[in-house]
Each structure stands twice: as C-alpha cells, then as structure tokens.
N, C-alpha and C positions, 0 to 999 in steps of 0.2 A: 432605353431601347437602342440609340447610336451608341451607347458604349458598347450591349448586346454584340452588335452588328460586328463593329470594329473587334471587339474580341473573337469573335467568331471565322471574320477574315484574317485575323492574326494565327489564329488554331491552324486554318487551313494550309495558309500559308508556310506555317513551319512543316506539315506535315511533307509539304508537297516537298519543301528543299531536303528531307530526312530522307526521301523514299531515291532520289535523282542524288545524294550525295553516295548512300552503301554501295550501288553500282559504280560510284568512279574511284570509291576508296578499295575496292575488290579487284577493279582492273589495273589502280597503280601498284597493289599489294601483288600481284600477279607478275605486272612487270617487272617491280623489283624483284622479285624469286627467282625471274629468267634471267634475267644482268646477272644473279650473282651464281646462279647453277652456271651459264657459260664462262663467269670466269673463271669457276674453278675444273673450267673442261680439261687443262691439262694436270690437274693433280688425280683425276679420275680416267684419263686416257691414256693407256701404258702405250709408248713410242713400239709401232710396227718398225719390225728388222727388215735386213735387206740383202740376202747371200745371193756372190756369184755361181751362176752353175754352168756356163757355157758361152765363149764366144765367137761368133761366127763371121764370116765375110761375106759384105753385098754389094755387087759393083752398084755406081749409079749413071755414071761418066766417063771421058776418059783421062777427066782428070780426078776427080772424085771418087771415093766412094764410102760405104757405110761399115762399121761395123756393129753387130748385131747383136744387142749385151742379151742372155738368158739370165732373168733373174727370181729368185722367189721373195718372195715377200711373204712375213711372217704377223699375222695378227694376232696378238694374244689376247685380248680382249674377248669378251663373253656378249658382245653384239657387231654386230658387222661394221667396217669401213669403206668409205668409197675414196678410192687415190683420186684426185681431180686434176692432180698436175704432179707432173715428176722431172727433175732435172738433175744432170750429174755430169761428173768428168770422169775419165780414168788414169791413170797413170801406172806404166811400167818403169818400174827401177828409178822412181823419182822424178820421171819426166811426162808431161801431160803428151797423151796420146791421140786423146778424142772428150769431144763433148756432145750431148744430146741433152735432147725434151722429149718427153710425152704429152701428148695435150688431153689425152680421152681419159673419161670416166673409166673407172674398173670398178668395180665387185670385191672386197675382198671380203669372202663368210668368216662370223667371229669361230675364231682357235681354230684356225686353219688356213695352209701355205698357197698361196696364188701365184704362180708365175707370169710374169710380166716379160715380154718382151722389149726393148729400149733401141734403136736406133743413135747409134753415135757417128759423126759429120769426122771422115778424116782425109786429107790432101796425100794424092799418091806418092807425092814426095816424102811425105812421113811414114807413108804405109811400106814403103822398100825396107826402111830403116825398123820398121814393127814387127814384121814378117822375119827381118834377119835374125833379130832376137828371140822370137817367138821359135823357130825351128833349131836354132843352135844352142839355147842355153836353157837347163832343165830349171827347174824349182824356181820361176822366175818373180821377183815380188809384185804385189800388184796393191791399189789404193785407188777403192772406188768413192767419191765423197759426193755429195749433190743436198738437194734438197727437194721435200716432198709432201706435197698441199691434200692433208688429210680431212675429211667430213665422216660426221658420227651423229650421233643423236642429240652429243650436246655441243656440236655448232663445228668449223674449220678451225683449223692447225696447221702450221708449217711445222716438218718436224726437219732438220738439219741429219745428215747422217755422214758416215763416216765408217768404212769398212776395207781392212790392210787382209792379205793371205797371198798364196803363193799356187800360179798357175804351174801343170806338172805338165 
C-alpha cells in the first residue's frame, strides 16, 4: 500500500512537470523563431531610396540659417515603413555644405513615394559662398549621403545611403 502511494505521487508528479514543461518549450520555441525572423529582417527588407526634389532657403538668425532639403523617399516594399530618425550631409562640387537630422516618426505606405522634408544647419559665411555657386553655375553636382533609422514589421534598420545627381 506505501509502495501504492509512492507510485501514485510519482505518476502525479510527472504529470504535473509534462503539463508546466510544453508551455516553456512553446515559448522558447516561439522566441527562437523571433531571433531568427529579425535577423534575417535585412534579407527580407528591400533599402527605401531617397531622391532630391527641391532645395529651399530658411533664415533662422543672423548668423544662421537653414536649408530646406525636399526629399521623396521611396518604399518598395509590400508593407509599410516608419523612418524614426534621418540624418544626412550634402555636398556641392565635393565640398560639404550643410548637415541635418530629422527626429520624428513618418509614415511611409508600402509601394509608395513620401516626401520628407529635412532641415540642414548652415553658417552665413558658407551660405555667400553656396548662393554664389548655386545662381552662376548651371548643372551643378551635388552628393546627398546620410543615414536612416528604418522600422517595419520585422524589427529597425539603419540603412546607410548615398545619392550623386546634378541640380539645374
């Protein structure tokens, strides 16, 4: 009858640790799946593009002031993006002219062009010398590069970019 006993707390026993082990082998099995779906988020995340379409002038001071990149940005992807940080330079004719950040969340709908506004930081002293080029000399080259903090469904991204063309 103690052996009864013992046997029967043994049964129970195992059962209880079978029922309490499927649920933590489901949730490590689960987490592994996510580790390895976000690592391969950049082999399944095609790199959003980034064309200049217009740049403007903002005073801010009167030694300061801003110019104001128009840019689209391009997702090709078949589910949305959200940009969460944007950063870049520009350069005319090989020389760095301005640099900016974006801090805000955007929206970008998948297969489809957003444009983004950017904000670039430039000293009036450089701005005489930007303006002189900009108004005297046609097909001027230009070389936008930055980097930019993309989220998707399967987790953030830095993507690096790098885009050369010729303001008219």
């Amino acid at each position: 009858m103690v052996a009864d006993r013992h046997m029967n707390n043994k049964f129970i026993s195992t059962a209880i640790k079978s029922r309490t082990v499927k649920p933590c082998c489901r949730i490590l099995l689960l987490f592994a799946f996510s580790i390895s779906l976000m690592s391969c988020a950049h082999l399944i995340l095609q790199n959003p593009s980034f064309a200049l379409r217009k740049v403007s002038l903002s005073p801010i001071s009167f030694t300061e002031s801003n110019l104001l990149l128009d840019l689209d940005v391009q997702n090709p992807n078949r589910y949305n993006l959200t940009l969460k940080s944007f950063e870049c330079s520009i350069y005319l004719k090989n020389e760095e002219v301005g640099n900016g950040r974006l801090e805000e969340e955007i929206l970008i709908p998948s297969a489809s062009i957003t444009q983004i506004q950017v904000p670039l930081n430039v000293k009036y002293k450089d701005l005489r010398e930007i303006l002189k080029v900009l108004f005297t000399e046609r097909d001027l080259p230009y070389k936008l590069e930055g980097n930019a903090n993309v989220s998707s469904i399967f987790g953030s991204l830095n993507f690096p970019f790098s885009k050369d063309g010729h303001i008219n």
